[in-house]
Steps between C-alpha positions, in 0.01 A plus 500: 500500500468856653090585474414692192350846560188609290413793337119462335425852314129464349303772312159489408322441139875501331424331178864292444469660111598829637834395609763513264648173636226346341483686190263799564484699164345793739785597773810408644575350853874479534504361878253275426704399225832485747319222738401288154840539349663423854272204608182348371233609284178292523301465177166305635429620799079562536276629783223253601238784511585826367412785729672670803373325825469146421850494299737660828264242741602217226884622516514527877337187562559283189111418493260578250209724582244205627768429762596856611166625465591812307354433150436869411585817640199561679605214732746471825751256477478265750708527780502144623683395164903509590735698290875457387575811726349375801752178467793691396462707802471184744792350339732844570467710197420940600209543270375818369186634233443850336270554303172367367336290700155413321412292731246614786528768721334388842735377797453143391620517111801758619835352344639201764822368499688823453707696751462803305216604249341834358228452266218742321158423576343362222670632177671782632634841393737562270561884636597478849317200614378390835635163611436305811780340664461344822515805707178603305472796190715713402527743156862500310559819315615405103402266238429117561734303345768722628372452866475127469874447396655727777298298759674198360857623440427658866393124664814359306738753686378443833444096468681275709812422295501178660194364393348443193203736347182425317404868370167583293520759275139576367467755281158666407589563179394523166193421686178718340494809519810603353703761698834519385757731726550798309923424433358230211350812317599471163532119422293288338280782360162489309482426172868286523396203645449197239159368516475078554408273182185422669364810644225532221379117546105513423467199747244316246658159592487523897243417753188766489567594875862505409356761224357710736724603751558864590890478465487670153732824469192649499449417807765714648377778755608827450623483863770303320695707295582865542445641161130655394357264233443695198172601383582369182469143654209489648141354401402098415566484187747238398802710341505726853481202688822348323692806511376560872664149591860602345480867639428290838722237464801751473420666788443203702786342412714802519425550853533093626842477323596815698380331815684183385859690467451578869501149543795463320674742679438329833624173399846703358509645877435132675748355277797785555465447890502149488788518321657785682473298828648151396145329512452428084702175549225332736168747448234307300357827320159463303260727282180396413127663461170387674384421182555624082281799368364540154686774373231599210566127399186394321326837573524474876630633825493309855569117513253256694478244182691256409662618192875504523541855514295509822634123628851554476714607786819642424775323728845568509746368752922544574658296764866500400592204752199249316398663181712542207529829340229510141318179644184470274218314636201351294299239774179632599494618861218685664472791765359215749892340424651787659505426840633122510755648270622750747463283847765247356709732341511621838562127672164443595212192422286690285232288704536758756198647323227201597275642246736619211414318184805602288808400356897617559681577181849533696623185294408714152659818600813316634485364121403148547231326262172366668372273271175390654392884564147547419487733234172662576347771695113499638394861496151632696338849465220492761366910462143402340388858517742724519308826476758708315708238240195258454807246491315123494572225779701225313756220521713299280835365415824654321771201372805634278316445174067594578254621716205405607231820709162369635240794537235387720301738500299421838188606395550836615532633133696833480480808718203730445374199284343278786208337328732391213630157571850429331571148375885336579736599252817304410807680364770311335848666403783301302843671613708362236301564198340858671724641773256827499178292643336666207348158362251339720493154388288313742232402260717440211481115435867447427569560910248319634742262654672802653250643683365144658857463610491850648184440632653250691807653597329781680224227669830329640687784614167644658478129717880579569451818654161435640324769309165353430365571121201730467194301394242764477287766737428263797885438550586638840743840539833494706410563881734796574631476886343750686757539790 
C-alpha cells in the first residue's frame, strides 16, 4: 500500500467543548465538524500533563515528561529523546513545521527531523510575528494563524509529488492573550455567550490547594480583554466580585472563540487544497489541541489540573482510504499514543522510538475492537510553584467510570505561603453518578474500595512507565541535561 501522507494541525489550549463537533453550546466550527463527519471523532483522548511544553515533547516523542525531560514549560525538551519526525524523515517522508514550537530555543532544542520549519520563539506574536526558520529570524507582516496556514499550503505546493509528506501545522491559537484578527468582529459578542452549569461552583468539596488557585475569572488581567471594566464593578465585596467574573468571562470568551474561528478557517483552507489536488484519498488529516482549557467551567480559566475540562484533548481524524466516514471512538488513548499511532499508520515499527512508552490506536480507527486495551490513563502535573496560577503538582488515574488526583503537596505549601506546610490531599470523582467532578467523594465510606483500587492503579502504571511516586521532601528532583 502506497505510504499515507500526514497532515497534523494542532492549536493550543482548545478546550474540545468549543467545537461544535462535540457539542459546544458556545460557537460553531463547521470544518472541524467536516473532518469528524468525514472520518473519526475521538471521545477519550487525555493529555498526560496539561500545559504547553511537556504535552508537544510527549506528542513528538510518545514519552511522558520524566522521559523527555520537559515536565513544565520552564524546561527544554531533551534533545537526545527521538521523535516520530526524525524517523519519518529517515524512512523518506519531506517533513515540514510552522508554528509553535514551545519547546526551547537554543541550537540544541531547535526542531530536528524536519527539512523545513518556522517557528515563534517562545509563544509568539499574533500580529506579525517573528519566526525562526533555519536561515535564522525573520518578521511576517499579518495575523498569525493566517501566516501559519499559507506556509503550509505553500510547503504542500512545492513538495516532491513523489514522495510522501509529514507536515506540522501548529497553530498559536486560542492561546492567552486573546487577539482575534479584526474580520471576526462581530461574532460571538458580549453578553451572548451562554455561561457553563458549573461556572459558579464554590469548590467546598475539593482539595484546599485545589481551592486556592488563581485561575478564578477574577483572575483575568485586564491585558486580556479590550473593553474598560466598569466602575460599577469594582471593589471586594462579594456581589462586584460575581458580577466582575461574568462581565469577564464574556469578554474572555468572546475574544478566544474569535481566535478559535481562525482556526477553523485554516482547517476549511487545508481541507479544500487537499481536496483540490487529488491527495484527500491517501492524506491522514488530524486536529487536536495541546491540551483542554476551562472555559469559565467551575469558575476557572487555564487548564494544568486534571479535571476533564483541562485533561481532555480534542482529536479528530479523516483518512478516507482506513477510516470510515462518522467513526465514533470511545477507548481511552493519550497524547503519549500519538506517535506509535502515526509511525505504523505510516509502515513503520513504532519501536523506532527506543524510548516511546505509548500505544497505536490504528486498529480502533480502522474500526476494529481491542479487547484487552487498558482503559486507563496516568496523568502528572509537575509545576509545584507556578508563580502566576498557583496550580498544585499532582498525579492520578482517569478509567471510563472515576478518578482518582493525589495532591502531594511537597512540603513547599503554597506560593507566598512558605512556612505553611500543606498535608496530601486525595480527590475522588465518580463519572457515572457526577460527570461535573463537582462531588469529591474520596472520604465517603461507600467508595472506599474505589479509591484502594485506584490507588493501585496509578502505583502500577507509575512502575510501568518508570515514574517513581513522590514520598515526601527528601525525594530527589529530575536532573535536567545540561547539554
Amino acid at each position: 500500500m502506497t505510504r499515507p501522507n500526514i497532515v497534523f494541525v494542532m492549536s493550543d489550549d482548545h478546550a474540545a467543548h468549543s467545537i461544535s463537533a462535540y457539542g459546544s453550546r458556545v460557537n460553531t466550527t463547521p470544518h472541524m465538524d467536516r473532518l469528524a463527519r468525514e472520518g473519526a471523532r475521538m471521545d477519550a483522548v487525555y493529555c498526560t500533563n496539561s500545559i504547553c511544553t511537556p504535552s508537544r515533547a510527549s506528542i513528538l516523542t510518545g514519552t511522558y515528561s520524566h522521559i523527555n525531560r520537559a515536565p513544565s514549560i520552564y524546561s527544554e525538551f531533551d534533545y537526545r529523546v527521538r521523535t516520530f519526525p526524525e524517523v519519518l524523515q529517515e524512512r523518506g517522508y519531506q517533513t515540514a513545521l510552522y508554528g509553535k514550537w514551545h519547546l526551547g530555543h537554543t541550537e540544541v532544542s531547535r526542531p530536528r527531523g524536519f527539512d523545513d520549519w518556522r517557528i515563534y520563539p517562545g509563544q509568539g506574536d499574533y500580529i506579525d510575528p517573528v519566526m525562526s526558520g533555519p536561515e535564522g529570524e525573520e518578521t511576517f507582516e499579518g495575523y498569525a494563524t493566517d501566516i501559519v496556514t499559507r506556509q503550509s499550503l505553500d510547503f504542500l505546493e512545492r513538495r516532491d509529488p513523489e514522495r510522501p509528506f509529514c507536515l506540522l501545522v501548529h497553530h498559536k491559537a486560542p492561546h492567552r492573550p486573546w487577539i482575534p484578527h479584526p474580520r471576526y468582529e462581530g461574532m460571538y459578542e458580549a453578553g451572548t455567550i451562554p455561561e457553563p452549569e458549573t461556572m459558579w461552583d464554590e469548590h467546598t468539596m475539593r482539595a484546599q490547594v485545589v481551592r486556592e488557585v488563581a485561575m478564578q475569572l477574577d483572575d483575568l488581567r485586564p491585558t486580556d480583554y479590550k473593553d474598560e471594566l466598569p466602575a460599577e464593578l469594582e471593589g471586594d465585596a462579594e456581589e462586584a466580585r460575581r458580577a466582575r467574573s461574568a462581565w469577564k468571562y464574556q469578554r474572555y470568551m468572546r475574544d478566544y472563540l474569535r481566535c478559535v474561528q481562525a482556526v477553523d478557517d485554516s482547517v476549511g483552507e487545508i481541507l479544500d487544497h487537499l481536496d483540490e489536488t487529488g491527495l484527500a484519498e491517501n492524506t491522514i488529516v488530524i486536529y487536536t489541541s495541546d491540551q483542554g482549557f476551562f472555559l469559565g467551567d467551575h469558575g476557572w480559566f487555564d487548564k494544568r489540573l486534571m479535571l476533564d475540562e483541562s485533561l481532555t484533548m480534542p482529536m479528530l481524524v479523516r483518512w478516507p482510504a482506513q477510516i470510515a466516514a462518522g467513526t465514533r471512538l470511545s477507548d481511552i488513548v493519550s497524547n503519549v499514543d500519538f506517535a506509535a499511532t502515526l509511525l505504523e499508520a505510516a509502515g513503520e515499527d513504532p519501536g523506532s522510538l527506543p524510548d516511546q512508552q505509548g500505544r497505536s490506536f490504528l486498529r480502533q480507527l480502522r474500526g476494529q475492537q481491542v479487547p484487552d486495551w487498558l482503559q486507563a490513563v496516568y496523568y502528572r502535573y509537575w509545576e509545584h510553584d507556578d508563580p502566576e496560577h498557583h496550580a498544585p503538582a499532582h498525579y492520578g488515574v482517569r478509567t471510563p467510570t472515576h478518578k482518582y488526583i493525589r495532591y502531594y503537596n511537597d512540603g513547599l505549601g503554597t506560593p507566598g505561603s512558605s512556612d505553611r506546610i500543606m498535608p496530601v490531599e486525595d480527590e475522588l470523582y465518580d463519572l457515572v453518578a457526577d460527570p461535573r467532578e463537582m462531588t469529591n467523594v474520596a472520604a465517603d465510606p461507600a467508595y472506599a474500595e474505589v479509591l484502594e483500587e485506584l490507588k493501585a492503579l496509578t502505583a502500577e502504571l507509575q512502575e510501568q512507565y518508570g515514574d517513581a511516586p513522590y514520598e515526601g521532601p527528601d525525594t530527589p528532583r529530575l536532573e535536567w541535561p545540561t547539554a
